[in-house]
C-alpha positions as CSV (number, residue, x, y, z in Angstrom):
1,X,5.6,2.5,45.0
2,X,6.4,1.3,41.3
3,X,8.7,3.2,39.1
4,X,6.8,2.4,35.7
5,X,3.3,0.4,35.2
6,X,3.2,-1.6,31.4
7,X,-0.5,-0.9,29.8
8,X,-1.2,-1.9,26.3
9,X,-2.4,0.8,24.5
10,X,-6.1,1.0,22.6
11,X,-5.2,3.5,20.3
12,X,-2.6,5.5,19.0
13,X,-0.9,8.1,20.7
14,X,1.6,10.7,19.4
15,X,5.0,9.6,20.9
16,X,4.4,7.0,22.9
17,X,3.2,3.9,20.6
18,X,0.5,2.4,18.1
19,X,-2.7,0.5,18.7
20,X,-1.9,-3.1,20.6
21,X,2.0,-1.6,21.7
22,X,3.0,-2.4,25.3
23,X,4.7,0.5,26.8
24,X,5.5,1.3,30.2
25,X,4.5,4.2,31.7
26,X,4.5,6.8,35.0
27,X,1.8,5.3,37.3
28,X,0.4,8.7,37.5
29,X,0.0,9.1,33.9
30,X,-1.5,5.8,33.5
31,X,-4.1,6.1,36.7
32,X,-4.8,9.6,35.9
33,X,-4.8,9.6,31.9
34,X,-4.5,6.5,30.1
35,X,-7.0,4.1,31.7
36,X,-9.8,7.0,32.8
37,X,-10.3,7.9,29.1
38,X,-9.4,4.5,28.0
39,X,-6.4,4.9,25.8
40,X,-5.0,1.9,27.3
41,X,-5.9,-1.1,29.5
42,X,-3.2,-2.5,32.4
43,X,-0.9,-5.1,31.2
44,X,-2.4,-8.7,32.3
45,X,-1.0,-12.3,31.0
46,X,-4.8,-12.4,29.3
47,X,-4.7,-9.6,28.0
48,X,-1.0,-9.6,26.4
49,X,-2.3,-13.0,25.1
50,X,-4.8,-11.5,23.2
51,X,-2.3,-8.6,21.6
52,X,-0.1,-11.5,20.5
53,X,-2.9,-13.0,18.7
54,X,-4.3,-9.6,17.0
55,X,-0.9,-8.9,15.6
56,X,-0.8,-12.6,14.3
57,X,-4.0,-12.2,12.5
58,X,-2.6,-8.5,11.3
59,X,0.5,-10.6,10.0
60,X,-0.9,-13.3,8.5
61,X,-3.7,-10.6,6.8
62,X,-0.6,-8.3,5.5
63,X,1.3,-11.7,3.8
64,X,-1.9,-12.6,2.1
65,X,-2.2,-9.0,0.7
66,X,1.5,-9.9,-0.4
67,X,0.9,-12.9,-2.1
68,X,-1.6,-11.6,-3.8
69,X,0.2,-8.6,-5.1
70,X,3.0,-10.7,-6.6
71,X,0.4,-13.1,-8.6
72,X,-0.5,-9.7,-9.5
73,X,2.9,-9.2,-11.1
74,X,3.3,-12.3,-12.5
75,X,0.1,-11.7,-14.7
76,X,1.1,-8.1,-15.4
77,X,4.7,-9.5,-16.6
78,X,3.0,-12.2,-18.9
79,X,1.5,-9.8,-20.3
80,X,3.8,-7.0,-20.7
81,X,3.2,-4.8,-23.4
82,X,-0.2,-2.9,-23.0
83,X,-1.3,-0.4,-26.5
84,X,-2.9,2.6,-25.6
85,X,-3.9,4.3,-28.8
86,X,-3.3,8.2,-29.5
87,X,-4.7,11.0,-31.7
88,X,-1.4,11.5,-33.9
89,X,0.1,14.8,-35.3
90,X,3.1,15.9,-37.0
91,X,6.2,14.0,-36.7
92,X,4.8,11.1,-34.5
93,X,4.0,13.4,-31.8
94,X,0.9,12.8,-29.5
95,X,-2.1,15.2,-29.1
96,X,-1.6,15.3,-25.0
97,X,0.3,13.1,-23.0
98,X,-0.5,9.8,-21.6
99,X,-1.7,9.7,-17.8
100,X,-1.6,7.0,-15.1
101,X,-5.4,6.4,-15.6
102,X,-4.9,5.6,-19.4
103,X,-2.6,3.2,-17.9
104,X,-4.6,1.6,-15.3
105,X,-7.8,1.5,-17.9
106,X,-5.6,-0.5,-20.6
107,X,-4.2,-2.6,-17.9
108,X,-7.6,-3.4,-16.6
109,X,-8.9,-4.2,-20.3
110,X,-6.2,-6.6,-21.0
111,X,-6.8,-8.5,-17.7
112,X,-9.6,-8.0,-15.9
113,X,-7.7,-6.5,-12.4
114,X,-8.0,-3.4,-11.1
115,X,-4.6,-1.4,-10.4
116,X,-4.4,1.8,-8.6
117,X,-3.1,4.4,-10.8
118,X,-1.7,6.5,-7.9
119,X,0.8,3.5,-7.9
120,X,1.6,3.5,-11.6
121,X,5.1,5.6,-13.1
122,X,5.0,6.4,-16.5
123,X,8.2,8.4,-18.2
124,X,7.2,11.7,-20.1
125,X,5.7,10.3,-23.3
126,X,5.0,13.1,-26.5
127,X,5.0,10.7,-29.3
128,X,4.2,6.9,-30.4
129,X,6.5,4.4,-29.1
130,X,7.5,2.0,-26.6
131,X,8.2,2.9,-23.2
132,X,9.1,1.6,-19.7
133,X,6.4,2.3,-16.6
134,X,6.5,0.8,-13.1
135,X,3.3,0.0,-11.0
136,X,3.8,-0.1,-7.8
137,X,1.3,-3.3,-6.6
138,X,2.3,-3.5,-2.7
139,X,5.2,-1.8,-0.7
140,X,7.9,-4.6,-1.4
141,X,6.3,-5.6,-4.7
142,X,6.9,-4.0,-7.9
143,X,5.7,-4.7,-11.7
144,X,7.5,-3.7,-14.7
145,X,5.5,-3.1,-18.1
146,X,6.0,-1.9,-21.4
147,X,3.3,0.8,-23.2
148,X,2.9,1.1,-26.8
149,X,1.6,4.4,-27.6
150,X,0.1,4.0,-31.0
151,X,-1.9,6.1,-33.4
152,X,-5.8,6.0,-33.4
């Protein structure tokens, strides 16, 4: 009788692997779990085959999304200082504060690409100035801007 059976799993499941992982497995818990509610299939040369190329599409498909993330950052560099214009009180203080969707709608003003603002840092800002943000375009890739908060 076999000591562990290797099935490739059709979905994830808590502690034991992601969608497309080969694990091995108790017989029992394959036979009488795995493959009757079909969480997994049995491990054949056809079907590892076919894993291998679904996680090649998955990584070609993830450096794409790179790429284009850092063109992304080359245009947002280029550009580098986006205005975002404020109703101005005493002292050169700001009425409000500037949010991440200010942000996102100057950056998408000055060049046409969408940014998700849930990605975007900006410092504290209470009155006109420059100041640093980061938007975060990808998990490795990361843009560094300038704001100009100026009065209306």
């Amino acid at each position: 009788m076999a000591k562990r059976v290797q099935v490739v799993l059709n979905k994830p499941i808590n502690k034991l692997g992601k969608d497309g992982d080969l694990v091995e497995v108790a017989p029992g818990y394959a036979r009488n779990y795995l493959l009757p509610q079909q969480l997994a299939t049995l491990a054949t040369p056809g079907i590892l085959k076919q894993v291998e190329q679904r996680r090649e599409k998955e990584r070609q498909r993830l450096l794409a999304e790179k790429q284009q993330a850092e063109a992304k950052k080359t245009a947002l560099e280029t550009i580098r200082r986006f205005t975002i214009r404020k109703e101005v009180g005493e002292g050169e203080s700001i009425f409000g504060t500037v949010t991440t969707s200010e942000v996102a709608d100057a950056i998408q003003a000055a060049t046409n690409q969408e940014v998700d603002r849930r990605g975007i840092t900006v410092p504290d800002i209470n009155k006109t100035g420059f100041y640093e943000a980061t938007v975060k375009l990808h998990p490795e890739v990361t843009a560094t801007i300038e704001i100009q908060v100026a009065p209306l």
